[in-house]
CHARMM internal coordinates of N, CA and C (Angstrom, degrees):
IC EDIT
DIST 1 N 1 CA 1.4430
DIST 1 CA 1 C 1.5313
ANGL 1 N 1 CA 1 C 108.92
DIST 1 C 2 N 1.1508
ANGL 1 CA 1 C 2 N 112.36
DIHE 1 N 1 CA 1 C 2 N 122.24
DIST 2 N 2 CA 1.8007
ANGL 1 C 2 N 2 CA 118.73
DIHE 1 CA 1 C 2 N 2 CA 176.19
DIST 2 CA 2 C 1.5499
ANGL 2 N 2 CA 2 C 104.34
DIHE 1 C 2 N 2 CA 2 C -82.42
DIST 2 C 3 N 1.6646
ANGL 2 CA 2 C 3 N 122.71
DIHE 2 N 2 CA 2 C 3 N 132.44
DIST 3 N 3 CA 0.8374
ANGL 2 C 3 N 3 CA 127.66
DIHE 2 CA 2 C 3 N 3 CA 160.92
DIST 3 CA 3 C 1.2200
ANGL 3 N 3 CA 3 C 133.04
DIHE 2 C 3 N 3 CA 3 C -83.37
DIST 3 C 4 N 1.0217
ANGL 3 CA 3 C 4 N 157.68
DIHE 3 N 3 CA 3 C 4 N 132.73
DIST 4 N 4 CA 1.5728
ANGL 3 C 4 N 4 CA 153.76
DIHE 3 CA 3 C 4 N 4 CA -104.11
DIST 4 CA 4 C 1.9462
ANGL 4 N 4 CA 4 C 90.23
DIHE 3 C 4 N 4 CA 4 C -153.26
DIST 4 C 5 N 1.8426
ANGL 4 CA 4 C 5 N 79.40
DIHE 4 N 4 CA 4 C 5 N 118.48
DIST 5 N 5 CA 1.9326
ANGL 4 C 5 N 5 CA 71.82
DIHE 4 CA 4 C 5 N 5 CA -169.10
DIST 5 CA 5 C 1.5535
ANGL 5 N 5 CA 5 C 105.58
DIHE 4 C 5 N 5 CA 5 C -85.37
DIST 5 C 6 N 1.5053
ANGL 5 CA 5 C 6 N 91.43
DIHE 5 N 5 CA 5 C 6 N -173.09
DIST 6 N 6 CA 1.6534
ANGL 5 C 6 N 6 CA 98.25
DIHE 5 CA 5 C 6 N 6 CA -145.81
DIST 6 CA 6 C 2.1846
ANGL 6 N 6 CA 6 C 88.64
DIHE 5 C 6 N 6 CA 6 C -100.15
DIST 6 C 7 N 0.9884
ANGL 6 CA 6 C 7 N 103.08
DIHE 6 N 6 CA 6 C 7 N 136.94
DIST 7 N 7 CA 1.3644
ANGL 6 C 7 N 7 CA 110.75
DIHE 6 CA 6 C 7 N 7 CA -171.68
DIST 7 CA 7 C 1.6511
ANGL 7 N 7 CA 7 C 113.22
DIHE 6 C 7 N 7 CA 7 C -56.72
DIST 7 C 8 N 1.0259
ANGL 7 CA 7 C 8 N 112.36
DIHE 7 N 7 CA 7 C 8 N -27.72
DIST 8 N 8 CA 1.5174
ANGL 7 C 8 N 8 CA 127.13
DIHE 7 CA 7 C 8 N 8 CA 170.79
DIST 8 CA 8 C 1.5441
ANGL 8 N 8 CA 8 C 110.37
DIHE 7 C 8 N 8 CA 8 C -86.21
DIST 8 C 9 N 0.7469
ANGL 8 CA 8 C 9 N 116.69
DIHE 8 N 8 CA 8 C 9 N 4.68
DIST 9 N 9 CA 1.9693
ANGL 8 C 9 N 9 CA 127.04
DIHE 8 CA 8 C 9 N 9 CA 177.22
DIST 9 CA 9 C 1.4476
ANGL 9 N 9 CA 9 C 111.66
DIHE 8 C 9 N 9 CA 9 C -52.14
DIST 9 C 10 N 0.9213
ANGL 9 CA 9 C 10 N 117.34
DIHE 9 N 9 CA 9 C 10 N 79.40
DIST 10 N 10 CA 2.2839
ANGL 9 C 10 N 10 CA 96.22
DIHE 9 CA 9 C 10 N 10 CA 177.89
DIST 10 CA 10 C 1.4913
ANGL 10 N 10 CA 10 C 96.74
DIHE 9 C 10 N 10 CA 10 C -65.67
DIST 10 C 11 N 1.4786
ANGL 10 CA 10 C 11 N 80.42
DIHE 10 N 10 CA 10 C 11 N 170.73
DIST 11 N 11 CA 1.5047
ANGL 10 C 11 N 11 CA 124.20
DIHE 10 CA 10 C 11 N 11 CA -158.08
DIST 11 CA 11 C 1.8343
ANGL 11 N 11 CA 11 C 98.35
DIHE 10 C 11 N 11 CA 11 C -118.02
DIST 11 C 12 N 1.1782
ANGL 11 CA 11 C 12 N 108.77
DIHE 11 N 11 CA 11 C 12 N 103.88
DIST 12 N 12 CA 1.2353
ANGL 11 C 12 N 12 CA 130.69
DIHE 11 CA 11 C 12 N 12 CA -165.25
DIST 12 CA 12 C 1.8207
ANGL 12 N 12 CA 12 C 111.93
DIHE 11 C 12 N 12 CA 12 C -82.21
DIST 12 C 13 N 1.2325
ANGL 12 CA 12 C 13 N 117.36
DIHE 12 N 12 CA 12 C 13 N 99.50
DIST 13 N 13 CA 1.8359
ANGL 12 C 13 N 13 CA 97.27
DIHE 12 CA 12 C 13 N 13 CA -166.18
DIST 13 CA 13 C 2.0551
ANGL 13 N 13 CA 13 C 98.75
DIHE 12 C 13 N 13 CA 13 C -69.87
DIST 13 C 14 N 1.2565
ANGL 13 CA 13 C 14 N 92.81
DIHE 13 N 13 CA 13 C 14 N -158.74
DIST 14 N 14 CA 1.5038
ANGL 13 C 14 N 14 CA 100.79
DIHE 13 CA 13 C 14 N 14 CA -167.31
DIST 14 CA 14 C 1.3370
ANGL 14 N 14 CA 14 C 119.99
DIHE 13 C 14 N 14 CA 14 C -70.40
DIST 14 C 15 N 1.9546
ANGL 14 CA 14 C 15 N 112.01
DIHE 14 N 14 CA 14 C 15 N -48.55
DIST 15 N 15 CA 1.4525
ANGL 14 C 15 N 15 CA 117.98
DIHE 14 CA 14 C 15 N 15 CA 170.44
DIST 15 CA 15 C 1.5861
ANGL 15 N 15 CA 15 C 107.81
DIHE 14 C 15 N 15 CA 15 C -39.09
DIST 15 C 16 N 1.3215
ANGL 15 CA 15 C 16 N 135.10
DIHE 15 N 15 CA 15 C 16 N -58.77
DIST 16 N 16 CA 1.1639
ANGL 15 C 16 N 16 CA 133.43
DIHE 15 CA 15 C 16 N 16 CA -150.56
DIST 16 CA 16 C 1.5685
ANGL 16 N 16 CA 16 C 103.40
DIHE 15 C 16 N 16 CA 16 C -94.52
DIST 16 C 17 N 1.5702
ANGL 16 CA 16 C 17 N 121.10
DIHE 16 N 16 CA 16 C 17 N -29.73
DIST 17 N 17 CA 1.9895
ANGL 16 C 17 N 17 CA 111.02
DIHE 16 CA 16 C 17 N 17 CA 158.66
DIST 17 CA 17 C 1.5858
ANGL 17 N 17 CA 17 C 96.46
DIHE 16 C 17 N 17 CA 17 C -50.85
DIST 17 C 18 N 1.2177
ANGL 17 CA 17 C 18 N 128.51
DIHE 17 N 17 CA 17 C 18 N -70.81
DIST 18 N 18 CA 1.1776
ANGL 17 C 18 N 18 CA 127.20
DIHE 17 CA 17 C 18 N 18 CA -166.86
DIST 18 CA 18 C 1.6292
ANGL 18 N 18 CA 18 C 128.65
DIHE 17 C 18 N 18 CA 18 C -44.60
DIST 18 C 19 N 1.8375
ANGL 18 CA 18 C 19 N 104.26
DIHE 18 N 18 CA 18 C 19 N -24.58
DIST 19 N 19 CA 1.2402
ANGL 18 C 19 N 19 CA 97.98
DIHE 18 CA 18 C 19 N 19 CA -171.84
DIST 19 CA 19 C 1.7850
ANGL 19 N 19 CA 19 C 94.93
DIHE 18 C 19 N 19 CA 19 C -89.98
DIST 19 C 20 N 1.3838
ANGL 19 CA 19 C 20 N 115.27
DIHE 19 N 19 CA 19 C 20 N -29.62
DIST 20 N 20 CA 1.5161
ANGL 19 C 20 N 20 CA 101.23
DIHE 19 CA 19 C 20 N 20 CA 163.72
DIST 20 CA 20 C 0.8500
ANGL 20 N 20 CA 20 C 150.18
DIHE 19 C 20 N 20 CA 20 C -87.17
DIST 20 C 21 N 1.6866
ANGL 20 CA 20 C 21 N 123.69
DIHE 20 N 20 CA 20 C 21 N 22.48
DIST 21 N 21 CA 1.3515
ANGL 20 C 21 N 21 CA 144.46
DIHE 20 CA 20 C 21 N 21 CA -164.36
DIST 21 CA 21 C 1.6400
ANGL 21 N 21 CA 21 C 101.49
DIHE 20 C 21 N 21 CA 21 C -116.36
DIST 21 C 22 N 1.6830
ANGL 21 CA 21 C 22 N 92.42
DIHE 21 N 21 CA 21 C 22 N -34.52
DIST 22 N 22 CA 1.9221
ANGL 21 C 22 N 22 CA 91.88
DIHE 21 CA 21 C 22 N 22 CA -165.66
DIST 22 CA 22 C 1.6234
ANGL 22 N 22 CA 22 C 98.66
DIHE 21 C 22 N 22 CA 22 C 70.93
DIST 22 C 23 N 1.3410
ANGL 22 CA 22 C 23 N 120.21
DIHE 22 N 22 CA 22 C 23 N 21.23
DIST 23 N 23 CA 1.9088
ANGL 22 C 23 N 23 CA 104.22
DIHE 22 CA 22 C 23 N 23 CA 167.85
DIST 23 CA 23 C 1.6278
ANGL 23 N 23 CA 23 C 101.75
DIHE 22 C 23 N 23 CA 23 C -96.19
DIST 23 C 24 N 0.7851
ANGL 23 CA 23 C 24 N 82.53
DIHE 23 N 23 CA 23 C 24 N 173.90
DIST 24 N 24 CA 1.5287
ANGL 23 C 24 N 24 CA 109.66
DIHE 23 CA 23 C 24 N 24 CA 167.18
DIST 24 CA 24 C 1.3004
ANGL 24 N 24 CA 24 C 111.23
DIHE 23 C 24 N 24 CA 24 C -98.59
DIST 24 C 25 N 1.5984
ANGL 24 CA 24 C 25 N 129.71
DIHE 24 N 24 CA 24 C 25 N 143.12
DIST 25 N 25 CA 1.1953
ANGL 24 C 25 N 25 CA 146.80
DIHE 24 CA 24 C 25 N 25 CA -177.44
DIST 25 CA 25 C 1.7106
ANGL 25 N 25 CA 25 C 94.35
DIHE 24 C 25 N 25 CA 25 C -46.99
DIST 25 C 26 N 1.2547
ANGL 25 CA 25 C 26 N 121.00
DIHE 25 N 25 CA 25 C 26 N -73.05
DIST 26 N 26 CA 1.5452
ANGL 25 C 26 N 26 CA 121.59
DIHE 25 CA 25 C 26 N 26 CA -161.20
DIST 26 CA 26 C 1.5767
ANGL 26 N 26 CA 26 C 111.47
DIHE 25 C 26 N 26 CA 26 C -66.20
DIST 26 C 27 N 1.4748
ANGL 26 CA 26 C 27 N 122.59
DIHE 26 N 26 CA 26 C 27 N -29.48
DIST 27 N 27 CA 1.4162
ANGL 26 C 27 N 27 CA 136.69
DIHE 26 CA 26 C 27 N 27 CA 136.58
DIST 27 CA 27 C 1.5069
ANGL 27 N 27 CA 27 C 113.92
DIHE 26 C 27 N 27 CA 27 C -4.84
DIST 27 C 28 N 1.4456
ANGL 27 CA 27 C 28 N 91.45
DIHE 27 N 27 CA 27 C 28 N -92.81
DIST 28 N 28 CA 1.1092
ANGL 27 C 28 N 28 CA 115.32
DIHE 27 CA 27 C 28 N 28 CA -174.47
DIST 28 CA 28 C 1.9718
ANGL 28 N 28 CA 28 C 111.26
DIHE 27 C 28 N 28 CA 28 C -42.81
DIST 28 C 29 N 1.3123
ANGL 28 CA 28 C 29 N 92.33
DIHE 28 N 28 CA 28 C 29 N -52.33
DIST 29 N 29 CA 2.2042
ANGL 28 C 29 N 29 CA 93.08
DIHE 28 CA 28 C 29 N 29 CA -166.30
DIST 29 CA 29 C 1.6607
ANGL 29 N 29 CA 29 C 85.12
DIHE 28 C 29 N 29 CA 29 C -66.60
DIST 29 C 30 N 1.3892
ANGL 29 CA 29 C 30 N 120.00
DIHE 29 N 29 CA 29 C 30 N -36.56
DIST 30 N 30 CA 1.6903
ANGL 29 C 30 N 30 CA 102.60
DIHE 29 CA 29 C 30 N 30 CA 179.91
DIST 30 CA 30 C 1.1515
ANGL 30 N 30 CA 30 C 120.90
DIHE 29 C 30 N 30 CA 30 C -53.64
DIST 30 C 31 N 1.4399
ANGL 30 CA 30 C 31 N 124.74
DIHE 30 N 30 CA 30 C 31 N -46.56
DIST 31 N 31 CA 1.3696
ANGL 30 C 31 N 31 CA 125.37
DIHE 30 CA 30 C 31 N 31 CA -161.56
DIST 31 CA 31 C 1.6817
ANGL 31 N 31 CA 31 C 98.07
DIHE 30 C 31 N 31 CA 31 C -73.00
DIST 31 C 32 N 1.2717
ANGL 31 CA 31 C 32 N 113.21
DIHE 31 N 31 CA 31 C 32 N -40.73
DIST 32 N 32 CA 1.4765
ANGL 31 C 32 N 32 CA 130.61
DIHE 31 CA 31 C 32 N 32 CA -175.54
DIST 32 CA 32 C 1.7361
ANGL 32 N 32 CA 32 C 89.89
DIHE 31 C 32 N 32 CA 32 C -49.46
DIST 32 C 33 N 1.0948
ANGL 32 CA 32 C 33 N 128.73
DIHE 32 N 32 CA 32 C 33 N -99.46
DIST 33 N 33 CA 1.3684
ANGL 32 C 33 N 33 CA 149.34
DIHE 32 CA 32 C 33 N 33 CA -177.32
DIST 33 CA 33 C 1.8059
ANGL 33 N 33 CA 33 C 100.99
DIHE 32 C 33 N 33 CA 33 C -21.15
DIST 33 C 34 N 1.6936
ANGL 33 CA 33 C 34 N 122.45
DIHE 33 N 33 CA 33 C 34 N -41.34
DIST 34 N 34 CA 1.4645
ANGL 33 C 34 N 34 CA 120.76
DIHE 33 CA 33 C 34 N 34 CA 175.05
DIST 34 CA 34 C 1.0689
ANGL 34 N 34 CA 34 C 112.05
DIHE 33 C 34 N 34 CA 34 C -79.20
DIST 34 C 35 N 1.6092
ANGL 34 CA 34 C 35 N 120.87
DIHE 34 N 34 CA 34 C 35 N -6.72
DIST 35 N 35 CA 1.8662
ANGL 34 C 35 N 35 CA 118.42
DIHE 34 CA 34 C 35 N 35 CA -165.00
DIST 35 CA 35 C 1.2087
ANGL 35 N 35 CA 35 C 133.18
DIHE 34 C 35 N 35 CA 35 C 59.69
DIST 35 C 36 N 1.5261
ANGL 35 CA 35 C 36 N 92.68
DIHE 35 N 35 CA 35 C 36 N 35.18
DIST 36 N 36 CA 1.5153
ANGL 35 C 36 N 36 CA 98.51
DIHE 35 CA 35 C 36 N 36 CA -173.87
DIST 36 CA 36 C 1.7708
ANGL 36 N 36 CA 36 C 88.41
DIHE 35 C 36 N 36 CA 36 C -132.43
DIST 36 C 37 N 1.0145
ANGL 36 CA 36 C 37 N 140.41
DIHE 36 N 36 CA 36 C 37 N 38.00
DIST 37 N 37 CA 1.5294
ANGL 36 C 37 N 37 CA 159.91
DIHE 36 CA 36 C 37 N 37 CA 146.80
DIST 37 CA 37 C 1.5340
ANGL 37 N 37 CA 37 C 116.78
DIHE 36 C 37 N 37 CA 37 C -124.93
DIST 37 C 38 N 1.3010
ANGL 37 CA 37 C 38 N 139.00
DIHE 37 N 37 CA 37 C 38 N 131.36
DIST 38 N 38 CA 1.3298
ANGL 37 C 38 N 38 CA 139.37
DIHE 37 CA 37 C 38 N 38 CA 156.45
DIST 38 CA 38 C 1.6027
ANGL 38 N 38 CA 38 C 130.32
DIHE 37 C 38 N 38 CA 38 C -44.60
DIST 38 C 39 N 1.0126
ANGL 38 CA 38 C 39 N 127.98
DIHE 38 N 38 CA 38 C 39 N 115.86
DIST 39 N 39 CA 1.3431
ANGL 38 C 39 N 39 CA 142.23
DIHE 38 CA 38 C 39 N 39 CA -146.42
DIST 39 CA 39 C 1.5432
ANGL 39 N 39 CA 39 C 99.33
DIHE 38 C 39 N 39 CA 39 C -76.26
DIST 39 C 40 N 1.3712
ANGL 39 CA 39 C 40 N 110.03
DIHE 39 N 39 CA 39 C 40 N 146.63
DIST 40 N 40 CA 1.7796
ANGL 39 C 40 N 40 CA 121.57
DIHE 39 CA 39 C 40 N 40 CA -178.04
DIST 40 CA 40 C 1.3218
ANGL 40 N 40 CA 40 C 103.00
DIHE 39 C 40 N 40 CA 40 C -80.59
DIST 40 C 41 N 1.5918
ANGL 40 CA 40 C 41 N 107.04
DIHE 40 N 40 CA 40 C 41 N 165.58
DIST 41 N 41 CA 1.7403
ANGL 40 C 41 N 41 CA 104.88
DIHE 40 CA 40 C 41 N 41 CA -169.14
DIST 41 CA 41 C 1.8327
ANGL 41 N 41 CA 41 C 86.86
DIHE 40 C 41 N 41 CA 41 C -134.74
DIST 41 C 42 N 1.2943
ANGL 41 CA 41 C 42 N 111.90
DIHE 41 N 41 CA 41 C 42 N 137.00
DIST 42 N 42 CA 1.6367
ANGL 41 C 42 N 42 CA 114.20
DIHE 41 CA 41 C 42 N 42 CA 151.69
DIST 42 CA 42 C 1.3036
ANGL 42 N 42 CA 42 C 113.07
DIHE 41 C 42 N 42 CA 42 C -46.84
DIST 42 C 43 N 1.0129
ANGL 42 CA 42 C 43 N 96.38
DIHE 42 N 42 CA 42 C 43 N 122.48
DIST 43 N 43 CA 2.0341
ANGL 42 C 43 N 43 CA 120.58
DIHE 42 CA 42 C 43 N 43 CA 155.85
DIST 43 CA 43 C 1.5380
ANGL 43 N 43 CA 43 C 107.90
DIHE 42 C 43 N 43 CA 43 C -90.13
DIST 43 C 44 N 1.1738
ANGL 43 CA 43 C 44 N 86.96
DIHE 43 N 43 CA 43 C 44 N -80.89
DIST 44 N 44 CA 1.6952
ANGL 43 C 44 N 44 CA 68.21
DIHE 43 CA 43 C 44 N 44 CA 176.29
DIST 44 CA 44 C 1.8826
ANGL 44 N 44 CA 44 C 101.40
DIHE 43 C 44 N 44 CA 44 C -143.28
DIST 44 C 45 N 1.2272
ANGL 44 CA 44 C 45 N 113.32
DIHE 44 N 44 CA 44 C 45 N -140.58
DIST 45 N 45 CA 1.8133
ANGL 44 C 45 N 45 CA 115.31
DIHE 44 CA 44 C 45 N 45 CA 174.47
DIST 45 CA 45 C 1.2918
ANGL 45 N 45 CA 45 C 123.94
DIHE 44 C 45 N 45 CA 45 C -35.69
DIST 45 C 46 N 1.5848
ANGL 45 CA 45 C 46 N 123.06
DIHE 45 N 45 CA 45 C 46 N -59.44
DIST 46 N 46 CA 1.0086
ANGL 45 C 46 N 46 CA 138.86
DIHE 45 CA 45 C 46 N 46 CA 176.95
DIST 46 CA 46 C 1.4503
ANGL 46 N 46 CA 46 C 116.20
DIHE 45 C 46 N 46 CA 46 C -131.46
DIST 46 C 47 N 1.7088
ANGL 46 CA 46 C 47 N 117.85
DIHE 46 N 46 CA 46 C 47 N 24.96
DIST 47 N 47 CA 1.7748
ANGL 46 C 47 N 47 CA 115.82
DIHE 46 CA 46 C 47 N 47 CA 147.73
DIST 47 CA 47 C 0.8034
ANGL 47 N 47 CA 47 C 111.50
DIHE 46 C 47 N 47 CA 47 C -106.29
DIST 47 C 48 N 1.8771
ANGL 47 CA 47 C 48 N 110.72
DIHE 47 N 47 CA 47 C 48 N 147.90
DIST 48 N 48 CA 1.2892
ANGL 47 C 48 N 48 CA 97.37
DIHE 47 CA 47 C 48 N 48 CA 160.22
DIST 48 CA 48 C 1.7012
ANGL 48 N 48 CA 48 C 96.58
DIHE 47 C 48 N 48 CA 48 C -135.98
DIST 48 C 49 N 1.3749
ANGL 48 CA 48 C 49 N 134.50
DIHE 48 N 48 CA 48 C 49 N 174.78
DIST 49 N 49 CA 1.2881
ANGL 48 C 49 N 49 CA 147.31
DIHE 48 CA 48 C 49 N 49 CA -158.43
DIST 49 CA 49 C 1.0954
ANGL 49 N 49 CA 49 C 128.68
DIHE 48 C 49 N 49 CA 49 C -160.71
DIST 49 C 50 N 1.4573
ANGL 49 CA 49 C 50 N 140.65
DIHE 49 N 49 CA 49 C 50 N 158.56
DIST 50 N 50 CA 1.3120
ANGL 49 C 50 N 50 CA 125.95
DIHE 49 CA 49 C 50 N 50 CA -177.53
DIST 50 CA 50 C 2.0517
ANGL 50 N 50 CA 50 C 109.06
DIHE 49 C 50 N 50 CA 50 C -133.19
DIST 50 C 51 N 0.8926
ANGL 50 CA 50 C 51 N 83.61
DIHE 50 N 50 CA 50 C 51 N 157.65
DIST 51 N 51 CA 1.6286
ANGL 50 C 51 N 51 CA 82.21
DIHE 50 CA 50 C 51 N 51 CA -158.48
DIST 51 CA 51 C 1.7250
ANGL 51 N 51 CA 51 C 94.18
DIHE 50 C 51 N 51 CA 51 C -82.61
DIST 51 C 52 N 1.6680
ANGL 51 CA 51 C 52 N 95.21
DIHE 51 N 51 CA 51 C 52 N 141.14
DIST 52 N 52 CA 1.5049
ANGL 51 C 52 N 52 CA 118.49
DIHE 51 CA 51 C 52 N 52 CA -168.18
DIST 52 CA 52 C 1.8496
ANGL 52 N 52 CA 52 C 109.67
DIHE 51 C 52 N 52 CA 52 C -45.63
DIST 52 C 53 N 1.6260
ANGL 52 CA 52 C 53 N 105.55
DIHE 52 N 52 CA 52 C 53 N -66.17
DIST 53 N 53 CA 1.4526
ANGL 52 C 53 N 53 CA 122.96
DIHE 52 CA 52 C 53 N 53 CA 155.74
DIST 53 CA 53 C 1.4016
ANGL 53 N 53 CA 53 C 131.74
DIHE 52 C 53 N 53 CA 53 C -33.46
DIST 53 C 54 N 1.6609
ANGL 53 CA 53 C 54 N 116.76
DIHE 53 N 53 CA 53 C 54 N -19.53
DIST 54 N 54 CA 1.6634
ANGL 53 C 54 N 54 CA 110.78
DIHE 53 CA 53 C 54 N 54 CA -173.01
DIST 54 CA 54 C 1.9546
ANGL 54 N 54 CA 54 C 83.32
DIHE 53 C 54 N 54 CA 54 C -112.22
DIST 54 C 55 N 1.4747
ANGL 54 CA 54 C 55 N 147.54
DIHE 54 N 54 CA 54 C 55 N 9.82
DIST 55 N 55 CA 1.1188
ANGL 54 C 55 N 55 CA 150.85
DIHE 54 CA 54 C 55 N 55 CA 179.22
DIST 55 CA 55 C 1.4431
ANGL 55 N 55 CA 55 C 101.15
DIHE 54 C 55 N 55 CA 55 C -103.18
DIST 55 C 56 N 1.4121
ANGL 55 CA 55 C 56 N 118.41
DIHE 55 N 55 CA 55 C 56 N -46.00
DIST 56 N 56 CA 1.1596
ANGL 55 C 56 N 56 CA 109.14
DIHE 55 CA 55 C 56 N 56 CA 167.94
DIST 56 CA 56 C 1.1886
ANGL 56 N 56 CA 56 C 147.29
DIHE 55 C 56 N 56 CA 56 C -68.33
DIST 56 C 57 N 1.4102
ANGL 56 CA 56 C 57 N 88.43
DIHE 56 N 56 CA 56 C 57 N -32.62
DIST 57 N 57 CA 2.0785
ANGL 56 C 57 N 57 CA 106.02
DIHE 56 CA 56 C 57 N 57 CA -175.17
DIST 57 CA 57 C 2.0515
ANGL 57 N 57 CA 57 C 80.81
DIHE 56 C 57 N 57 CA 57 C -73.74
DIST 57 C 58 N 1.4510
ANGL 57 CA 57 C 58 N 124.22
DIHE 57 N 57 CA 57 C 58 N -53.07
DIST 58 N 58 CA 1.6669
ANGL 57 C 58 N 58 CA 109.10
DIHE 57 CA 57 C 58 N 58 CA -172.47
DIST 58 CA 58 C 0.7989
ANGL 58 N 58 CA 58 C 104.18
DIHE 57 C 58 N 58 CA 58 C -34.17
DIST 58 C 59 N 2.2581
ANGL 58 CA 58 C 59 N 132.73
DIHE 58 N 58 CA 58 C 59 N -62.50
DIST 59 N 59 CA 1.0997
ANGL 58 C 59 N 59 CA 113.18
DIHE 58 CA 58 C 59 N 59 CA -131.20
DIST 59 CA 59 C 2.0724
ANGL 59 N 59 CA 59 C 97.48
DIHE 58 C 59 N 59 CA 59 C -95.74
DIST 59 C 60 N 1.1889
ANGL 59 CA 59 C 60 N 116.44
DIHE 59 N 59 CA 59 C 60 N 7.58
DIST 60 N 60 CA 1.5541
ANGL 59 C 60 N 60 CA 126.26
DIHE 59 CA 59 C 60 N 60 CA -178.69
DIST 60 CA 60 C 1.7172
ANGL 60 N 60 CA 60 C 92.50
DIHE 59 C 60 N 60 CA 60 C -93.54
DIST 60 C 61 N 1.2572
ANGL 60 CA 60 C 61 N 121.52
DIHE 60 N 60 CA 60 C 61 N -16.27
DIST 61 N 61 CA 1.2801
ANGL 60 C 61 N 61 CA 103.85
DIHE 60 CA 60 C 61 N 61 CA -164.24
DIST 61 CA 61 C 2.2681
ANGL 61 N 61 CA 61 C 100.10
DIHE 60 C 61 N 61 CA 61 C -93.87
DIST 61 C 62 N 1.6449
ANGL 61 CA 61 C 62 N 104.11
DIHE 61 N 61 CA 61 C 62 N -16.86
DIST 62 N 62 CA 0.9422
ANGL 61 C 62 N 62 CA 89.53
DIHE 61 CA 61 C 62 N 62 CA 176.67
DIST 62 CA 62 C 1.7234
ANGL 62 N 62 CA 62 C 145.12
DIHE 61 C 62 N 62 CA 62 C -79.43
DIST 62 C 63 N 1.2141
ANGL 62 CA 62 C 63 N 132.38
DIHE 62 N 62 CA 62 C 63 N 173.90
DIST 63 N 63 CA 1.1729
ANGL 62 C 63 N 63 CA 115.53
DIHE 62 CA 62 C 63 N 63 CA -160.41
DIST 63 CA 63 C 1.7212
ANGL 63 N 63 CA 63 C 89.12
DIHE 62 C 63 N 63 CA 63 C -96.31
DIST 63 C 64 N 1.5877
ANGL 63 CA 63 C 64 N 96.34
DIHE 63 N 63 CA 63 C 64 N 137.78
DIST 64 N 64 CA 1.7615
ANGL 63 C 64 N 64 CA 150.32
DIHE 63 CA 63 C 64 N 64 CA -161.08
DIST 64 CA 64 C 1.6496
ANGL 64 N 64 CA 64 C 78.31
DIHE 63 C 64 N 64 CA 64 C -61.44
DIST 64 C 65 N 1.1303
ANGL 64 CA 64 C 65 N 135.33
DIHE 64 N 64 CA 64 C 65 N -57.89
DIST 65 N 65 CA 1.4403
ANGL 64 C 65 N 65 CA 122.60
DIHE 64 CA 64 C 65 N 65 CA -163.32
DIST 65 CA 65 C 1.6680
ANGL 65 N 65 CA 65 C 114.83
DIHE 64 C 65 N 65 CA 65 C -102.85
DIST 65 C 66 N 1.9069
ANGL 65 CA 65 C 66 N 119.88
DIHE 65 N 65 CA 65 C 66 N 15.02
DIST 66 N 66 CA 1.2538
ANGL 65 C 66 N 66 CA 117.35
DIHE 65 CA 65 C 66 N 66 CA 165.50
DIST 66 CA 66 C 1.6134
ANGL 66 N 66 CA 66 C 123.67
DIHE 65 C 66 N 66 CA 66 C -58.45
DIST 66 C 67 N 1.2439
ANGL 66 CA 66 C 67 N 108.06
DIHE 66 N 66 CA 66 C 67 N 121.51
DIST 67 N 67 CA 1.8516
ANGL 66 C 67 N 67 CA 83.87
DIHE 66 CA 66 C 67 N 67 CA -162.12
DIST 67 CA 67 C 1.9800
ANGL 67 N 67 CA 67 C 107.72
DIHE 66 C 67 N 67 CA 67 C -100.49
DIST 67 C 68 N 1.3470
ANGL 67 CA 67 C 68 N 109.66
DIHE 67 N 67 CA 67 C 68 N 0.69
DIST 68 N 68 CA 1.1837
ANGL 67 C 68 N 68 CA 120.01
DIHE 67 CA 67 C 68 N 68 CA -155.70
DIST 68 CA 68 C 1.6199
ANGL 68 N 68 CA 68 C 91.71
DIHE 67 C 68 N 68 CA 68 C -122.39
DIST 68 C 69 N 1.5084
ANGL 68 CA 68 C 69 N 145.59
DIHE 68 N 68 CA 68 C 69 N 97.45
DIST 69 N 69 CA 1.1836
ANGL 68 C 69 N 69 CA 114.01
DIHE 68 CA 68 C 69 N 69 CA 171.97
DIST 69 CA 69 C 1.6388
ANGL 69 N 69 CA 69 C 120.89
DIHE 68 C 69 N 69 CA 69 C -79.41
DIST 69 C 70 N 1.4855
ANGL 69 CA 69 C 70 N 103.98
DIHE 69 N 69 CA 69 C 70 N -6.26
DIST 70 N 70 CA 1.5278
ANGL 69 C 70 N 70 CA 115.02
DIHE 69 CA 69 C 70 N 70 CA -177.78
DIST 70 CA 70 C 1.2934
ANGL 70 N 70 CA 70 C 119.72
DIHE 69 C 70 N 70 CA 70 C -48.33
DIST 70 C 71 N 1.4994
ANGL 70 CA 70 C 71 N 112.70
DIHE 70 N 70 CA 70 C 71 N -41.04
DIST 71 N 71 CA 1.4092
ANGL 70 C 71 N 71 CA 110.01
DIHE 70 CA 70 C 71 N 71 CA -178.71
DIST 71 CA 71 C 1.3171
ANGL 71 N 71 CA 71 C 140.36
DIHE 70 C 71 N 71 CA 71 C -52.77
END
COOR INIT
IC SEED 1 N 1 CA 1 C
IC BUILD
């Protein structure tokens, strides 16, 4: 079931996914690129962002005793 984001949702740029993920920039486009990270959305020409709600449900979806998120 797809959850249908919430119209008030911000759009989180990269510094701040990154500061709540604990990934690393190159991390991060990897996991993105395997589909196992939530995909960035255009802002506008040259932003792009990821919605507040698809960062959270990732980092709730991971397992409670992963101790490394780098991998």
């Amino acid at each position: 079931m797809q959850i249908q984001p919430d119209p008030r949702d911000r759009i989180l740029r990269i510094k701040t996914v990154l500061a709540r993920t604990g990934l690393t920039r190159s991390t991060l486009y990897r996991k993105m690129e395997a589909g196992t990270f939530p995909k960035n959305i255009r802002i506008s020409t040259r932003c792009m962002g990821w919605r507040e709600s698809a960062i959270a449900e990732w980092l709730a979806s991971l397992p409670s005793n992963e101790p490394n998120l780098h991998s």
